[in-house]
C-alpha positions in Angstrom: 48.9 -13.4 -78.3 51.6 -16.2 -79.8 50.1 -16.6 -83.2 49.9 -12.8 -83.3 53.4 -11.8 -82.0 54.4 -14.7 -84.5 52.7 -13.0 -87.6 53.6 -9.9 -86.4 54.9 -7.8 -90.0 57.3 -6.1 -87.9 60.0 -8.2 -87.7 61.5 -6.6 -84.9 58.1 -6.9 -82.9 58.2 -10.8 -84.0 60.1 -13.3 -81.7 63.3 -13.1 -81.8 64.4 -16.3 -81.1 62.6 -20.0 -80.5 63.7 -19.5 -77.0 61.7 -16.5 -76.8 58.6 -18.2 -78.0 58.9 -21.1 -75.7 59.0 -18.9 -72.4 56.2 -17.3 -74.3 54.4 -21.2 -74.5 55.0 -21.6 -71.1 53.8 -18.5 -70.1 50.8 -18.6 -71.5 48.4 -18.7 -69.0 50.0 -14.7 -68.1 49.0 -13.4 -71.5 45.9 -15.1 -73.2 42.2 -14.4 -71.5 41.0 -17.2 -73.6 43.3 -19.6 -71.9 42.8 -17.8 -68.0 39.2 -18.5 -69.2 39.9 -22.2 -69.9 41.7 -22.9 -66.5 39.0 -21.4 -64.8 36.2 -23.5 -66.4 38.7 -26.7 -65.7 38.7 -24.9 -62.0 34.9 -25.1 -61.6 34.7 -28.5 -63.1 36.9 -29.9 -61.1 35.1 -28.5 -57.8 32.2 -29.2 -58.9 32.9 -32.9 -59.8 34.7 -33.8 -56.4 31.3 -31.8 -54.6 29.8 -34.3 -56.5 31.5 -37.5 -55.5 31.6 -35.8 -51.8 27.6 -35.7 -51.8 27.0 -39.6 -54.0 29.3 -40.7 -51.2 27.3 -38.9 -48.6 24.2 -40.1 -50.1 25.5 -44.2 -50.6 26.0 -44.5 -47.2 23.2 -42.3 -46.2 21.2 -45.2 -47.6 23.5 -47.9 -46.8 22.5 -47.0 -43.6 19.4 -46.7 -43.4 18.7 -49.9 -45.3 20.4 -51.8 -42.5 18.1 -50.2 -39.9 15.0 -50.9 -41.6 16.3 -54.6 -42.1 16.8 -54.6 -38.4 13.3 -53.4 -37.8 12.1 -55.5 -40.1 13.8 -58.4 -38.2 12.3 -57.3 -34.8 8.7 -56.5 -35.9 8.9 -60.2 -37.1 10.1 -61.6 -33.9 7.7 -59.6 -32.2 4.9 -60.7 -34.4 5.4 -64.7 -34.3 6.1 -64.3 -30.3 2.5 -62.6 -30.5 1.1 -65.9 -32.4 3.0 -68.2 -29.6 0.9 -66.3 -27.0 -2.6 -66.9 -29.3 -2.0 -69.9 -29.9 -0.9 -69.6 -33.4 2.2 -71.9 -33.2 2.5 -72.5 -37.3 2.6 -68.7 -38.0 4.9 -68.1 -35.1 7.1 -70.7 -36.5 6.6 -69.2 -40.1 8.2 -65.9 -38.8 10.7 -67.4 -36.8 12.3 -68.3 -40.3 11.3 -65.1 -41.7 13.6 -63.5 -39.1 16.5 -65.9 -39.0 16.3 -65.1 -43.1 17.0 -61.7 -42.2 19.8 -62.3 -39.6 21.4 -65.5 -39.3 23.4 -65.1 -36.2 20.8 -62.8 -34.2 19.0 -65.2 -31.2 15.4 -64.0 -31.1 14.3 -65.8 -34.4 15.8 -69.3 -33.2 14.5 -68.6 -29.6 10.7 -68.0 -31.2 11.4 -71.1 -33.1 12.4 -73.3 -30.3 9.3 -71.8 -28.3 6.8 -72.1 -30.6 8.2 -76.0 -31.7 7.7 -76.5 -27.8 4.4 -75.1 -27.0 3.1 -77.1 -30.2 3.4 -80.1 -27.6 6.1 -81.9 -29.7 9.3 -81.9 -27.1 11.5 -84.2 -29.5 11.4 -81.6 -32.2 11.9 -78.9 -29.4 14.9 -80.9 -28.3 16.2 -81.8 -32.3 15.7 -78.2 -33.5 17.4 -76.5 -30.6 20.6 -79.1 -30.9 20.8 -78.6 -34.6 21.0 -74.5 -33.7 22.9 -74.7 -30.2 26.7 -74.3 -31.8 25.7 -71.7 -34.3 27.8 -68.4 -33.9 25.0 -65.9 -32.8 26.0 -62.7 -32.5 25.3 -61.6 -28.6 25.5 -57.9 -28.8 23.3 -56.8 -25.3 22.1 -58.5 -22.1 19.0 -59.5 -23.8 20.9 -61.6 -26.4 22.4 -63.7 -23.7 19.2 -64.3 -22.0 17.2 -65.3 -25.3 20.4 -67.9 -25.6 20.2 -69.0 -22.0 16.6 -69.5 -22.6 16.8 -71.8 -25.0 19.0 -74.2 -22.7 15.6 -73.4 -20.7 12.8 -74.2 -23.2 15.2 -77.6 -24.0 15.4 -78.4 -20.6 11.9 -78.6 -20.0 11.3 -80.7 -23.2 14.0 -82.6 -21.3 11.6 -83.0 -18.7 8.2 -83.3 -20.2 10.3 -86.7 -21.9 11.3 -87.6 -18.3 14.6 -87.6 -19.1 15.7 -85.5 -16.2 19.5 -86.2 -16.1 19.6 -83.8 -19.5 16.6 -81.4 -18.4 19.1 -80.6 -15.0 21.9 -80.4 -17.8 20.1 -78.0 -20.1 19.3 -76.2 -17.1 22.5 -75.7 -15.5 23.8 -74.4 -19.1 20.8 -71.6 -18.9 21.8 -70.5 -15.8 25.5 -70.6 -16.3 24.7 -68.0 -19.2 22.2 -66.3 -17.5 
């Protein structure tokens, strides 16, 4: 429409001043299909891109998501598993997936608990007692009830390491502790 009205032979159908053609400029968008067609396509593309983002968003923390869960099951089939092996008999194995599990979660119980347990019914209460001191201060996260029982029994499985040493002055200690967070 510009370049046309601008070539115009006419000169009275031409513009007939440079302010004429500028409100033309801005105007364009009221006169020229190719243009309307233009701003239509940015339109689209626009939507379309920011539907796009919306559902790679979605879809990131869709999988964010479910990545953590299967970690977490992960971590508790392992736990499960090695406290399985403490009640065969299989004390290395259960101790093997103790670590497994506490590789998984650092600050979640279960894993130092099936350690400490499976340490202990190897027979070897000094290495019960050293293990669960070197884990006792760590910051586990205690999210349920069943957290705070896994801690407390630890102060239980030291406690009787405690007292399979004779030492009972620290086995009533480590006991006292259990119940106090039981």
């Amino acid at each position: 429409y510009i370049i046309n009205k601008a070539m115009e032979q006419d000169p009275q159908k031409r513009f007939q001043s440079a302010e004429e053609m500028l409100k033309a400029f801005q105007n364009i968008h009221k006169f020229e299909r190719t243009y309307r067609a233009h701003r239509a396509k940015e339109t689209v593309a626009a939507l379309l891109l920011t539907a796009a983002f919306v559902v790679s968003a979605f879809c990131a923390i869709d999988g964010w998501t479910r990545m953590g869960q299967e970690k977490l099951d992960r971590y508790f089939e392992t736990v499960e598993t090695g406290l399985s092996d403490v009640e065969n008999g299989d004390y290395e194995t259960a101790i093997t997936c103790a670590d497994e599990a506490a590789g998984l979660f650092e600050d979640r119980v279960d894993a130092y608990y099936l350690k400490a347990l499976a340490i202990y019914q190897q027979g070897d209460p000094e290495a019960c007692i050293s293990y669960i001191d070197s884990v006792r201060y760590l910051p586990f996260d205690l999210e349920s009830e069943s957290d705070d029982v896994r801690r407390a029994n630890l102060d239980f499985i030291c406690g009787n390491a405690f007292f399979d040493l004779e030492n009972y002055e620290e086995a009533a200690s480590s006991y006292q502790k259990a119940v106090q967070r039981n």
